[in-house]
C-alpha positions in Angstrom: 0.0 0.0 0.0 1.0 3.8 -0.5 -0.5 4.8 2.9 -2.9 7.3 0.7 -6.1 8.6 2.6 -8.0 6.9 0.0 -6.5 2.9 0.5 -8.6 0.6 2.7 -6.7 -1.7 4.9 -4.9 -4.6 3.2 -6.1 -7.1 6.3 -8.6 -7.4 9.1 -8.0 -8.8 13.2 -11.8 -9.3 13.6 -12.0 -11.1 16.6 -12.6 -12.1 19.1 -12.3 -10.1 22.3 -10.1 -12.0 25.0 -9.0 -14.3 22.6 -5.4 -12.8 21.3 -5.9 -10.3 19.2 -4.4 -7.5 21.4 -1.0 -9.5 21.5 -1.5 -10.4 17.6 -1.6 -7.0 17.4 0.9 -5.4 19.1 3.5 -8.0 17.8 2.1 -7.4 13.9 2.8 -3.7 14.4 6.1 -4.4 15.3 7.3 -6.0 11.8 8.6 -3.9 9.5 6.6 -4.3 6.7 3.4 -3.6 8.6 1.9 -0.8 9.6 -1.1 -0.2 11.9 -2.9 2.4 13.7 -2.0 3.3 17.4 -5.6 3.0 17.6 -5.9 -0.5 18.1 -9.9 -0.6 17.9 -11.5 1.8 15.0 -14.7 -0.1 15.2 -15.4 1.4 12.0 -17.5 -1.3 10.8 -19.3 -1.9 13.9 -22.3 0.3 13.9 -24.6 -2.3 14.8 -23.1 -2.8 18.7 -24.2 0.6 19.6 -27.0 2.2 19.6 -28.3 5.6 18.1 -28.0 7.6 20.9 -24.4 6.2 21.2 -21.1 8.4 21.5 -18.4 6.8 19.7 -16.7 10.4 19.4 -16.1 10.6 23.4 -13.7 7.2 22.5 -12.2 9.0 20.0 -13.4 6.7 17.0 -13.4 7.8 13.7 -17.0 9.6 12.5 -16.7 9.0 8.9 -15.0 7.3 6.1 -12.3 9.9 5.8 -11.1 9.9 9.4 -10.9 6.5 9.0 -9.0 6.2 6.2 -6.7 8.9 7.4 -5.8 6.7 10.1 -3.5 4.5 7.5 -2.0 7.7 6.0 1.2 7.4 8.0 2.0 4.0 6.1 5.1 3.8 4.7 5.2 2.6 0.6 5.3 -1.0 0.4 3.5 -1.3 4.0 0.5 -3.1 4.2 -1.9 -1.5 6.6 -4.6 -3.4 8.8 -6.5 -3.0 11.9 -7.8 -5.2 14.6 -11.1 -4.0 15.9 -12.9 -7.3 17.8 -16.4 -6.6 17.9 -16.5 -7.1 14.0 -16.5 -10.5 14.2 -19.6 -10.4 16.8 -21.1 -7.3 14.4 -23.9 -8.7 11.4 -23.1 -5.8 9.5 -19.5 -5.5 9.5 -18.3 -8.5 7.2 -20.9 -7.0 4.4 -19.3 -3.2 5.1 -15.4 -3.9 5.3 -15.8 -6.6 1.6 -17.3 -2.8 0.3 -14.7 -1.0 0.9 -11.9 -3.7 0.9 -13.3 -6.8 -1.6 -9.4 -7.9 -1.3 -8.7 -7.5 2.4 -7.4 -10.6 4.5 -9.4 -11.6 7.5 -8.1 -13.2 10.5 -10.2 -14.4 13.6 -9.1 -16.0 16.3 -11.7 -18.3 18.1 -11.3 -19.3 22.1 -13.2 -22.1 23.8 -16.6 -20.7 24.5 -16.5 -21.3 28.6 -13.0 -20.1 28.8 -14.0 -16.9 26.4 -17.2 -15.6 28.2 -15.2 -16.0 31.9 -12.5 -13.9 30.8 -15.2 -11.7 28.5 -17.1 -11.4 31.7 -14.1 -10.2 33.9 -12.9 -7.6 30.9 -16.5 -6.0 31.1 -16.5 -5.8 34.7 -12.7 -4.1 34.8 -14.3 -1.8 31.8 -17.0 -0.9 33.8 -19.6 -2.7 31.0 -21.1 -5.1 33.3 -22.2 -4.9 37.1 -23.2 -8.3 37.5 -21.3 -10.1 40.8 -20.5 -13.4 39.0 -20.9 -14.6 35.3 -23.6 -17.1 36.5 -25.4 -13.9 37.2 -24.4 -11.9 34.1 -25.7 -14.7 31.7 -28.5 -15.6 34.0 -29.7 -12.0 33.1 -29.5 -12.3 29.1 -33.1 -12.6 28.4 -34.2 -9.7 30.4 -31.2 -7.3 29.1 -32.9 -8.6 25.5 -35.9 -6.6 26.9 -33.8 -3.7 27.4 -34.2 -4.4 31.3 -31.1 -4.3 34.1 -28.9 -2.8 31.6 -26.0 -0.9 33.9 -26.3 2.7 33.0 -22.9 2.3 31.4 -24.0 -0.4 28.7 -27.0 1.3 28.0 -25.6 2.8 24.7 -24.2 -0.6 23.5 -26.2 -3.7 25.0 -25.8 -5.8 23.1 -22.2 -7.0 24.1 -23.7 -8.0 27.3 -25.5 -10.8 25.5 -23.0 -13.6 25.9 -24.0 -16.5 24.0 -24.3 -14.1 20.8 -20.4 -13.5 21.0 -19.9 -17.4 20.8 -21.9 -18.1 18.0 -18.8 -19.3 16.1 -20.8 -20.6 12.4 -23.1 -18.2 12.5 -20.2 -15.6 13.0 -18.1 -16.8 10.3 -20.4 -17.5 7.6 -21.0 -14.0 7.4 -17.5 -13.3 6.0 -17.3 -16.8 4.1 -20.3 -15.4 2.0 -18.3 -12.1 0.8 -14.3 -13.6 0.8 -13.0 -16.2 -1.1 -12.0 -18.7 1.5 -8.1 -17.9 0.6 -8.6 -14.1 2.1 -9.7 -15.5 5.7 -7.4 -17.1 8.3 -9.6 -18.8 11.1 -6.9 -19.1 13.9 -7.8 -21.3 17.7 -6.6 -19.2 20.6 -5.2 -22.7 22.3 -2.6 -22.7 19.7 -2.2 -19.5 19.7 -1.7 -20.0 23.5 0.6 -22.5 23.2 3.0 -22.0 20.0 3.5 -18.4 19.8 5.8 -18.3 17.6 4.1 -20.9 15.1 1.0 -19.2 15.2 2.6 -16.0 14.1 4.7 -17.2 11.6 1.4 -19.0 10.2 -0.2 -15.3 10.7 2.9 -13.6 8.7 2.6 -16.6 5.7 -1.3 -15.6 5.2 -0.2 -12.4 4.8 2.9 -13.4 2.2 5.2 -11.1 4.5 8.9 -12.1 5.7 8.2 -15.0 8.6 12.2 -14.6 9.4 12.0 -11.0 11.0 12.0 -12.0 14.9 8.8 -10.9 16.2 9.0 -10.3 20.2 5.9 -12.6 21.9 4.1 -10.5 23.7 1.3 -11.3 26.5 -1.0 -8.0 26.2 -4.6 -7.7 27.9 -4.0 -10.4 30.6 -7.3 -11.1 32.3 -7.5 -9.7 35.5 -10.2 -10.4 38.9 -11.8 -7.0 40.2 -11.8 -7.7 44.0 -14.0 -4.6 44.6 -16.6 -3.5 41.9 -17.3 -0.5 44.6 -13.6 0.2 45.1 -12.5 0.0 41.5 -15.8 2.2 40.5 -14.9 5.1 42.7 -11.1 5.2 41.6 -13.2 5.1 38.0 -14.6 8.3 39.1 -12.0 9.8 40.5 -9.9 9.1 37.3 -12.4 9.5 34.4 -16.0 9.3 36.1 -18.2 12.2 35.6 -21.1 13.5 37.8 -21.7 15.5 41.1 -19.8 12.4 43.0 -17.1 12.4 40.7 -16.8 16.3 41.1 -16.8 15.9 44.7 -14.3 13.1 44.9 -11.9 14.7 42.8 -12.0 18.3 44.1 -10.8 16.5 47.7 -8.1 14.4 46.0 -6.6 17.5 43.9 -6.5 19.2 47.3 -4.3 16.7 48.1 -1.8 15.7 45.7 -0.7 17.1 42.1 -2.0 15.4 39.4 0.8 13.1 38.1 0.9 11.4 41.7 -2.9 10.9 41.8 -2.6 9.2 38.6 0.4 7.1 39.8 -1.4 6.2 43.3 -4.1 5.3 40.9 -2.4 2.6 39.4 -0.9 1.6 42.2 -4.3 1.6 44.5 -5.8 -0.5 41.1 -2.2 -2.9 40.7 -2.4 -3.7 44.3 -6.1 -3.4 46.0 -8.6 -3.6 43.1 -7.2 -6.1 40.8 -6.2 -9.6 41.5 -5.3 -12.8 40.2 -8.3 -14.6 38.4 -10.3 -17.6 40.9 -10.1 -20.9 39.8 -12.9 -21.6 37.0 -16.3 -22.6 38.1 -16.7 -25.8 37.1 -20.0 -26.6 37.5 -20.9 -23.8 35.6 -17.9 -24.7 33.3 -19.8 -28.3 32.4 -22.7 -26.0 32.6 -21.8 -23.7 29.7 -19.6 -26.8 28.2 -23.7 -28.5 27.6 -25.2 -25.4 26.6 -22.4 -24.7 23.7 -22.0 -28.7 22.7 -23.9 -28.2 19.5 -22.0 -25.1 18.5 -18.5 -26.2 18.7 -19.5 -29.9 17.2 -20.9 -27.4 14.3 -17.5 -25.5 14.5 -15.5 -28.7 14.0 -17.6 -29.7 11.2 -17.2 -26.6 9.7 -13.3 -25.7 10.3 -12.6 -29.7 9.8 -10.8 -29.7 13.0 -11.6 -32.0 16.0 -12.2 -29.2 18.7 -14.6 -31.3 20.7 -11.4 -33.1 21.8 -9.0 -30.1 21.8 -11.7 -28.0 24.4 -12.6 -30.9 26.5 -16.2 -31.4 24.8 -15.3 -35.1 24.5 -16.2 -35.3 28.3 -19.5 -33.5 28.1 -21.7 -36.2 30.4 
């Protein structure tokens, strides 16, 4: 590519959240002959996970096609550009919109065993601030009635529908939608587990789909770990006190600037977060793990069929009883 503001991406990271694509990402960026946005999520093509009333512009993400497109312009010649922006793969509309623009894109998803993915999907949303739900039995538990547009937290209420979890693992489903606009050549349908476990493989297979130099070292890189929020109180008032708005906020942050300067409350932030909000993960559920493991049986027997890969074996659905 030229890096133009008129040339589409030469490749997509889809998805999904939690699953790799942050540390695909950041070690993608790093190879010469790549070049991609510091804005790791345009969400361009994602129109359909928020609604109307949404505010994409208080995230800083592009408006319209030219502020997209501008975000490739630093490209070097001979570059190819991409993006990795998660929610497409979970987005209907997004396949359809990005084959518009880009009919000659590659596409790379990255697919995580569904119990594993909607634990660690639960504990992003609830670090983000998304979800307010005190376990993920809860949080899924409550899908039907967030369908209805009921206990939506005030902070998903311009994009509910990530909150409906078995939606994100609807694997087939998911990627039929870009099977039916790119020739099965332009996609790359990667498993997390092997991702996970040969780093280096997986990204050499990565820089082969994309015909670029596999022999440049690539650093591995473990970005996005999953975290446990000890305190949803805790860590929401340190939200407010960092980027929180409101008469609480106000008053919260009026007392704490009386205190300190601002670059040590934002360091006794981190540390307060490092050290008192966040923790190590708790050991899986696992009756709700055989739980989830029945409810999703039919889906990844479906996925295996479709990618022609045994992953009721490789995920433990072999055991399903």
């Amino acid at each position: 590519m030229t890096g133009s503001t008129d040339s589409p991406p030469d490749f997509f990271v889809v998805g999904h959240p939690k699953s790799g694509t942050t540390a695909l990402y950041e070690m993608l960026r790093r190879h010469p002959q790549v070049f991609m946005p510091e804005l790791k999520e345009p969400r361009y093509f994602a129109g359909d996970m928020y609604s109307p009333e949404s505010a994409p512009k208080a995230a800083g993400l592009p408006q319209s096609l030219e502020q997209y497109l501008a975000l490739f312009a630093p490209a070097r010649p001979g570059q190819l550009t991409g993006e990795a922006s998660p929610l497409y793969l979970s987005s209907r509309v997004a396949a359809g919109e990005i084959a518009e623009l880009a009919p000659r894109a590659r596409v790379i998803a990255i697919l995580r065993e569904p119990a594993s993915f909607l634990r660690s999907l639960y504990m992003q949303f609830v670090q983000s601030h998304i979800e307010t739900a005190r376990d993920l039995r809860t949080a899924i538990a409550l899908e039907d009635a967030r369908r209805r547009g009921e206990q939506i937290p005030g902070s998903s209420q311009f994009r509910p529908h990530v909150l409906f979890y078995s939606d994100h693992v609807r694997y087939v489903e998911q990627l039929e939608r870009y099977r039916a606009v790119f020739a099965p050549e332009r996609m790359l349908v990667m498993i997390y587990e092997d991702f996970r476990s040969d780093n280096e493989a997986a990204v050499k297979r990565v820089l082969n789909f994309l015909e670029l130099d596999d022999t440049v070292a690539v650093e591995e890189l473990e970005a996005n770990p999953t975290v446990r929020v000890r305190s949803q109180q805790l860590d929401t008032l340190l939200h407010a006190v960092s980027v929180g708005h409101g008469p609480i906020s106000r008053v919260v942050k009026r007392s704490v600037k009386a205190l300190a300067p601002r670059p040590l409350r934002r360091q006794a932030l981190r540390v307060v977060q490092k050290r008192v909000v966040y923790g190590r993960p708790d050991r899986p559920d696992e009756e709700l793990t055989l739980e989830l493991h029945r409810r999703f049986e039919a889906e990844v027997i479906a996925l295996s069929e479709y990618l022609d890969r045994d992953l009721v074996r490789l995920w433990g659905y072999d055991r399903t009883v």
